[in-house]
Each structure stands twice: as C-alpha cells, then as structure tokens.
N, C-alpha and C positions, 0 to 999 in steps of 0.2 A: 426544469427539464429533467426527465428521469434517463439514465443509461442502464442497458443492459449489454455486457462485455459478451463476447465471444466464444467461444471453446472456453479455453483451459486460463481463461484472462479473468484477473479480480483489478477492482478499482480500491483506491486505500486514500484515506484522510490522513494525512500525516498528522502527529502530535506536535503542537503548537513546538517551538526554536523558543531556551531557556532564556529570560532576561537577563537573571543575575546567576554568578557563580555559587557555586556552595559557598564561597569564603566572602559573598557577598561584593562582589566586583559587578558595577553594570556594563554589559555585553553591548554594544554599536550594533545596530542593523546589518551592519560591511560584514562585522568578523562574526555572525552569526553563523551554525554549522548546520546545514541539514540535519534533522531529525531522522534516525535510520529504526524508526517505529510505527505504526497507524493503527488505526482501525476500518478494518475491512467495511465496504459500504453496499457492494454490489460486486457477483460472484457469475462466471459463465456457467453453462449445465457440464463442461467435462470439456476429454480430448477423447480422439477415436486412435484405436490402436489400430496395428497395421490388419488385423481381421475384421475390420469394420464394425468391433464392438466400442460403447460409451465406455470410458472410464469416470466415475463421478469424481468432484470435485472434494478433497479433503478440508478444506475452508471451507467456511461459512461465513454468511453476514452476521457483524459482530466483532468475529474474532479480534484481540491486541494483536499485531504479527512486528515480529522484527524482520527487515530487508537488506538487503546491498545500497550500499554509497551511492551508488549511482542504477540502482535498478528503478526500470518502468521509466513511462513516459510522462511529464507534466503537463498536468489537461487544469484547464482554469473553465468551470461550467457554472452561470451563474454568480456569479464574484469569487468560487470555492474553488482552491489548487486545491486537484487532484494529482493521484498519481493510477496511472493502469501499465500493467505488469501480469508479466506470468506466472502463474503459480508456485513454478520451482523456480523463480526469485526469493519467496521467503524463505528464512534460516528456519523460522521457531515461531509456536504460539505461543502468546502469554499468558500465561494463567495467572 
C-alpha cells in the first residue's frame, strides 16, 4: 500500500532502536528507547497560508531528519511502523 500525507504532513521510518551499548551492554526489548531520528519516506505538497497561497514543503523524500520524543503519530502499513507528523515536528536534517 502506498500513502500519500496531506498538506504540510511527512511520513518517517524511524532508524532501527540500538541492541547493544557502546560499552557493549545487550539492551532488553522493555528498556529499548525510541529512536528520535528517520528517514523521510513520503512528503505532502505544502501548507496554504492564510492568502490562499502553497507553501512548498522544505523536506523531501530521502531526507535523515531528527524529531521530538514523542512527535507524529504511529502508523503500522504493511508490517512497517511508521510514524506521520508534521513538518515543523522536525529539529534538523542530516547530512
């Protein structure tokens, strides 16, 4: 199934939740932390300002973006958690 988000809304694959520590500690399922990173999969065309002009979308599919703790919503499509969220949910893209 393919999606296509809304306005000013991107869809993000989150980056897989680390196993092990750096200091080589294996991580439990339970105390695993959301990954507060993804890769963009699918992007809206914009938002409308209040003149009824487009603003285009500064994402793109692609992008690494880092997000909030608890931004967007979790969408499971296909056996794939997603997450969709609004655009100014992301902090920064990664280069």
């Amino acid at each position: 199934m393919k999606l296509t988000p809304l306005h000013d809304r991107i869809i993000v694959k989150p980056a897989p939740a680390e196993d092990v520590t750096k200091g080589g500690i294996i991580i439990p399922d339970t105390a695993k932390e959301k990954p507060l990173q993804g890769t963009i999969t699918a992007v809206g065309k914009g938002r409308t300002a209040d003149d009824g002009k487009l603003i285009p979308m500064q994402l793109k599919v692609g992008d690494k973006v880092l997000y909030g703790k608890y931004a967007g919503t979790e969408v499971t499509i296909d056996g794939d958690e997603l997450l969709m969220m609004k655009e100014n949910d992301v902090f920064a893209i990664i280069n």
